[in-house]
C-alpha positions as CSV (number, residue, x, y, z in Angstrom):
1,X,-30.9,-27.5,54.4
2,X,-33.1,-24.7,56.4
3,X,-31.9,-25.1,60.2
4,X,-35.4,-24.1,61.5
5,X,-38.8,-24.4,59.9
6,X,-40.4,-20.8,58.8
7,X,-43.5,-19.8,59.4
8,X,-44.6,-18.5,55.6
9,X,-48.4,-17.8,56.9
10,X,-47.1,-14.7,58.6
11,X,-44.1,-13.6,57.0
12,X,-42.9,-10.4,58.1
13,X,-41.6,-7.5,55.9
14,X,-41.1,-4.3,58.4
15,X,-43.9,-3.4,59.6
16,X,-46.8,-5.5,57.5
17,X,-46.4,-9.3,57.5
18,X,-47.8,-11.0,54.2
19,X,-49.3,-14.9,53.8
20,X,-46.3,-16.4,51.7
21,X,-47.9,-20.1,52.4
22,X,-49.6,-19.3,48.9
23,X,-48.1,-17.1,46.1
24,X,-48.3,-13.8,45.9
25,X,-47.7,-11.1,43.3
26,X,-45.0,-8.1,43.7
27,X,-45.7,-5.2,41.2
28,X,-42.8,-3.4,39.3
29,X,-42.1,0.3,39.4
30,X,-39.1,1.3,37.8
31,X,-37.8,4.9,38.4
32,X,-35.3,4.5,36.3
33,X,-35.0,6.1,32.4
34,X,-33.5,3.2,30.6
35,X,-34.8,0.3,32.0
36,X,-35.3,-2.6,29.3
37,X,-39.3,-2.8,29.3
38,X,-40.5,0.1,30.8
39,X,-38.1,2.8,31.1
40,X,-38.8,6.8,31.0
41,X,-42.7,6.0,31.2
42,X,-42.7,7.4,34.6
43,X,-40.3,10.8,33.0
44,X,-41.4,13.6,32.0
45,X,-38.8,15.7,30.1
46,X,-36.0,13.7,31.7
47,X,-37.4,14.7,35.2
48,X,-39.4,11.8,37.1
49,X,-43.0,12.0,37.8
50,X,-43.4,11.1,41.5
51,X,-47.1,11.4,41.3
52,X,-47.2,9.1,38.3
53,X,-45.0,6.4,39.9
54,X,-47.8,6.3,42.9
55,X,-50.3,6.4,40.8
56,X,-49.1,3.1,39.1
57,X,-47.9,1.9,42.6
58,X,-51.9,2.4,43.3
59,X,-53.4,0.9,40.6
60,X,-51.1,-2.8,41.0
61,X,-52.5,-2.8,44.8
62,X,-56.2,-2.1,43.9
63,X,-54.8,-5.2,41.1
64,X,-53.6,-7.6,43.7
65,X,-50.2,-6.4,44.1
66,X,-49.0,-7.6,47.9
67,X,-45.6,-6.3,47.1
68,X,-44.6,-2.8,45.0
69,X,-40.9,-3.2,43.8
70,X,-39.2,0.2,43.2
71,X,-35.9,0.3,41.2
72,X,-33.6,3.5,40.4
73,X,-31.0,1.5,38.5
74,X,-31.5,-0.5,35.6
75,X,-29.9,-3.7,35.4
76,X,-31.0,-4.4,31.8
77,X,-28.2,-6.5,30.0
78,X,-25.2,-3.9,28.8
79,X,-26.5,-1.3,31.4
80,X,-24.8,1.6,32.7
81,X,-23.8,2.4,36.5
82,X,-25.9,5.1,38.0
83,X,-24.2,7.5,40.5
84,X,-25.3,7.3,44.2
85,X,-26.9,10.2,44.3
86,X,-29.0,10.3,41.4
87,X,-30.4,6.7,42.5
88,X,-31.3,8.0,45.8
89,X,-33.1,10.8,44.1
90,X,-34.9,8.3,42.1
91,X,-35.7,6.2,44.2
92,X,-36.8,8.2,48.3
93,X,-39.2,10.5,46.9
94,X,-41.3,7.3,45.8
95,X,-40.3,4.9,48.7
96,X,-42.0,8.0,50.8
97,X,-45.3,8.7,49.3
98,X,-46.1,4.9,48.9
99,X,-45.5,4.3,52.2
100,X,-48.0,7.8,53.3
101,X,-50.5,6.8,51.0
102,X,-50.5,3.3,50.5
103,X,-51.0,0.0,52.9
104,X,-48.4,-2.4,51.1
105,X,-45.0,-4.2,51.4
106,X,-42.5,-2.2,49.7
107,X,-39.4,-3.6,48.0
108,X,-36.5,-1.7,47.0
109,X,-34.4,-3.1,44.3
110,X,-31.4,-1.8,45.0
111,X,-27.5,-2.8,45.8
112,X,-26.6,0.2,47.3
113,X,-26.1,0.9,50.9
114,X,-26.9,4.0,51.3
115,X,-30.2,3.5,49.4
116,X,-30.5,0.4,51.8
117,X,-30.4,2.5,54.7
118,X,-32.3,5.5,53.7
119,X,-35.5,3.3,52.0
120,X,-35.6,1.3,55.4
121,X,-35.7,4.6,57.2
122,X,-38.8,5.9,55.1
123,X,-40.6,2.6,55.5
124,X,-39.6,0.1,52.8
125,X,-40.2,-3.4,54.1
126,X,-37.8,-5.8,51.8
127,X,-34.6,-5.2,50.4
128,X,-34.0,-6.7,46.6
129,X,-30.7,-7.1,45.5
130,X,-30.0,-8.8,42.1
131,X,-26.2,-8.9,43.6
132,X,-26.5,-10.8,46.3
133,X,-25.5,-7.9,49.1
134,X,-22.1,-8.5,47.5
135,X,-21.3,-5.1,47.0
136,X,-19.2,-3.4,49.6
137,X,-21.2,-2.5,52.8
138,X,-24.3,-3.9,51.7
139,X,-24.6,-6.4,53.9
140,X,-24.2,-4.8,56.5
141,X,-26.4,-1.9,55.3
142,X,-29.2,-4.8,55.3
143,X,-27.9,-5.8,58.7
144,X,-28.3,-3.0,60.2
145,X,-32.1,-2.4,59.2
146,X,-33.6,-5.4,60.2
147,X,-35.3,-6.2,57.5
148,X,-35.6,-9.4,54.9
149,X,-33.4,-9.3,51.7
150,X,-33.6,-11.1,48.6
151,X,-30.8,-12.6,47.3
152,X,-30.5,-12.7,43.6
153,X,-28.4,-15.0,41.7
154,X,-26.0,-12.9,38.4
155,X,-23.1,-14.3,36.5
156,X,-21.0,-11.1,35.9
157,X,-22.7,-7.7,36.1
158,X,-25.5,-6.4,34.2
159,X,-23.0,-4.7,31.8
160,X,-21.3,-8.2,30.9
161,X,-23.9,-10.9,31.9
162,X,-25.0,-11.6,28.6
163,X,-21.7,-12.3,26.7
164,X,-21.8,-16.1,26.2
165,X,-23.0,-17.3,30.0
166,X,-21.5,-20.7,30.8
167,X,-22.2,-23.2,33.2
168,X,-20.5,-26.4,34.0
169,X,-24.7,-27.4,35.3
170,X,-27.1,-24.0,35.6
171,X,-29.0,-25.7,38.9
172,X,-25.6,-26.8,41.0
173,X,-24.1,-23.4,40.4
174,X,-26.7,-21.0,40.9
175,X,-27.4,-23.7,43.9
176,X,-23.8,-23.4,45.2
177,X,-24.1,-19.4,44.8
178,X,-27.4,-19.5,46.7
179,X,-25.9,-21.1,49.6
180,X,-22.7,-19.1,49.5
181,X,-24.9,-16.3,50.3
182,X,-26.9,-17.6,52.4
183,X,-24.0,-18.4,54.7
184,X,-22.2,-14.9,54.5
185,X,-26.0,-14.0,55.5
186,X,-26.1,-15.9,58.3
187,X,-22.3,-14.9,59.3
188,X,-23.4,-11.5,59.3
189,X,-26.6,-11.8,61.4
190,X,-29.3,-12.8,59.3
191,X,-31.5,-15.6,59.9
192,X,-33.0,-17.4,57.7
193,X,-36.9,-16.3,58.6
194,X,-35.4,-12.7,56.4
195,X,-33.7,-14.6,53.4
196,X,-35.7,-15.0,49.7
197,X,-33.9,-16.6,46.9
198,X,-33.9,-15.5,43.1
199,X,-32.2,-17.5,41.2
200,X,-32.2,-14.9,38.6
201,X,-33.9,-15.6,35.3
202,X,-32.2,-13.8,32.6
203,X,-29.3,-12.1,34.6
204,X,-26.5,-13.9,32.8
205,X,-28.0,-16.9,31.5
206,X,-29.1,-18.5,28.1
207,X,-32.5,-19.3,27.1
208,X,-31.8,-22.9,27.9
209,X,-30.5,-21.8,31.3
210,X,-33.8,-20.2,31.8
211,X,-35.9,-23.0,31.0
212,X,-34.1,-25.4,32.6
213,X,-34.1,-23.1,35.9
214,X,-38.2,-22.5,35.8
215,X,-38.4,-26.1,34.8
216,X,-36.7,-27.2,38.0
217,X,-37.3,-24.4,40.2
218,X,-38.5,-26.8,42.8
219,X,-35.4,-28.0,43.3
220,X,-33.9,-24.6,45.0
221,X,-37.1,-25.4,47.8
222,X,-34.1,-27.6,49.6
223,X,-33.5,-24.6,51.4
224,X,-36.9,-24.0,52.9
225,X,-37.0,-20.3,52.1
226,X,-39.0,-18.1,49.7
227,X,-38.7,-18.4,45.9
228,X,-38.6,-15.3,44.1
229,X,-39.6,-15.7,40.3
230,X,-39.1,-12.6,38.0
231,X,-39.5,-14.0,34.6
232,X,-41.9,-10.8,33.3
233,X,-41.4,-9.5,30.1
234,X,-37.4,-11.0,29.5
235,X,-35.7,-12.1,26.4
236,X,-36.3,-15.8,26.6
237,X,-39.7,-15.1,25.9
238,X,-38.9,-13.4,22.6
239,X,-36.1,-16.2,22.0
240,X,-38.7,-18.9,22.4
241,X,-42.1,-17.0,21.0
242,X,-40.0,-13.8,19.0
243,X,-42.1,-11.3,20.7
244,X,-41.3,-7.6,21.1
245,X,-41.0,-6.3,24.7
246,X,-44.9,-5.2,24.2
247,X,-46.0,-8.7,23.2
248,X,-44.9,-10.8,25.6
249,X,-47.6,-10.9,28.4
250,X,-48.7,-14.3,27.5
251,X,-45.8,-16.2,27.2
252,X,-44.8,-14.6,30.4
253,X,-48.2,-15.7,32.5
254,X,-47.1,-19.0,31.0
255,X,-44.1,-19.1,33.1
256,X,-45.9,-17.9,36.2
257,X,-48.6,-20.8,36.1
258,X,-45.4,-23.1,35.5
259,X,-43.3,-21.1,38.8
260,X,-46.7,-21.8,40.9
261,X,-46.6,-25.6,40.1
262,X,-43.1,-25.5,40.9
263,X,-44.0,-24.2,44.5
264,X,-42.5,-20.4,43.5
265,X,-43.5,-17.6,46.3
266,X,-43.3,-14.4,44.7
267,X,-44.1,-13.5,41.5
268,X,-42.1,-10.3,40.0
269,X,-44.4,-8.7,37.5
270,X,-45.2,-5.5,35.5
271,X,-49.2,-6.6,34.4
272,X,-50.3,-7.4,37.9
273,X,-53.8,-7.8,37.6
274,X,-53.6,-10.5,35.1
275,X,-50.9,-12.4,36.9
276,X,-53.1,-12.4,40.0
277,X,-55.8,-14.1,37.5
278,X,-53.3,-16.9,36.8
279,X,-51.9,-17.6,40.0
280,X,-55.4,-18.0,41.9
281,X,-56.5,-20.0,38.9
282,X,-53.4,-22.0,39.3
283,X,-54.0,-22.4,43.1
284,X,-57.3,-23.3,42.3
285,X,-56.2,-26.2,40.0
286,X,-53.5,-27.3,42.3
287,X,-55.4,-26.9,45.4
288,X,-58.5,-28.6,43.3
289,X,-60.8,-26.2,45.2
290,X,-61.2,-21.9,44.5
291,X,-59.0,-20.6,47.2
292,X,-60.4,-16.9,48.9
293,X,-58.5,-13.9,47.9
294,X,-58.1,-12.2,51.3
């Protein structure tokens, strides 16, 4: 379905361009105070710790981490809305001081175009949006920077997406989303060397809409462009292993060796360095030969 043939050795995000030919692992920094696995670590008295979210940003590089993802909304299941101004408070101060101290991709997770705007300004390289750039002026927010977006697969909104999901077939809808979106991209003036794909485990889908995703995740390579998995610490795991949020690091590697064999690109993750371990093990496997980590 892709109209030209990407180069994935030297894929550019901004100013850094990162070797998406093999998979590579994006670190998770949520500034947010009620995000589902993580949230308020990085708050201290209800005031976030900038130093502390750079300090984790730090330790995931020195890890492996090609990619930090930094979030100021959560989009937990049953989630609240955050105002535009307290997400841009969350969310600048960090996009800065990575990008002055640090020498890696940054990802905003974000579907708000101001934020858009203002993280590309202060050096973010990738926009993330579990919506798609379907909320109003976001596209053209993402136009206008120049960068790549990810485009994230949701049924509903993070409020409502996990009241009964339905599908008539999991794979040909999120499928038939994925190219709707791709197509308002390319309307807008985005080729398709700047587009990722997420189909969007968890975000308003069943455990058996999960599996059935990872399971056939190479199926959504038909559009020749990036696979984003973000699988990391969700409730399938505890509906297939019943695992508290804090337990669920090995069933979670377990679906990142599974997204590498199904030719996955980016790996979404909050325990970088251990994900790294299984994705070059993986490689190594697939590859039938140890692959160098530069």
């Amino acid at each position: 379905m892709g109209s030209a043939v990407i180069d994935l050795s030297s894929y550019r995000f901004g100013s850094h361009t990162l070797d998406l030919s093999r998979p590579q692992v994006m670190g998770i920094v949520n500034v947010t105070p009620d995000s589902f696995s993580d949230g308020g670590t990085l708050y201290e008295t209800r005031n976030l710790c900038v130093d502390q979210a750079v300090e984790r940003a730090r330790q995931m590089v020195l890890d492996g981490a090609a990619i930090i993802d930094i979030g100021g909304e959560s989009t937990r299941p049953g989630a609240a809305a955050v105002s535009l101004q307290e997400e841009l408070d969350r969310v600048l101060p960090v996009v800065e001081r990575i990008n002055a101290e640090l020498d890696v991709i940054i990802s905003v997770d974000t579907s708000t175009p101001e934020v858009i705007t203002e993280a590309a300004f202060l050096g973010a390289g990738l926009i993330n949006d579990v919506r798609a750039l379907g909320r109003e002026g976001a596209l053209e927010a993402a136009v206008a920077t120049g960068l790549p977006v990810c485009l994230m697969h949701m049924q509903g909104s993070p409020a409502t997406m996990q009241n009964a999901p339905e599908y008539d077939d999991v794979l040909d809808d999120v499928s038939h989303f994925l190219q709707q979106r791709i197509e308002a991209c390319h309307s807008a003036g985005i080729t398709s060397d700047q587009i990722i794909l997420d189909p969007g485990f968890g975000f308003g889908k069943t455990v058996e809409h999960n599996l059935r995703l990872l399971n056939n995740l190479r199926q959504l390579l038909k559009f020749d462009l990036p696979l984003l998995v973000g699988t990391s610490r969700k409730s399938m795991l505890d509906h297939v292993l019943n695992r508290s949020v804090d337990q669920r690091l090995a069933g979670g590697l377990a679906t990142v060796a599974i997204g590498v064999q199904q030719g996955g690109h980016i790996f979404r993750v909050h325990d970088v360095k251990e994900t790294v371990d299984v994705v070059r093990m993986t490689e190594a496997i697939l590859n039938e030969r140890k692959v160098d980590n530069d």
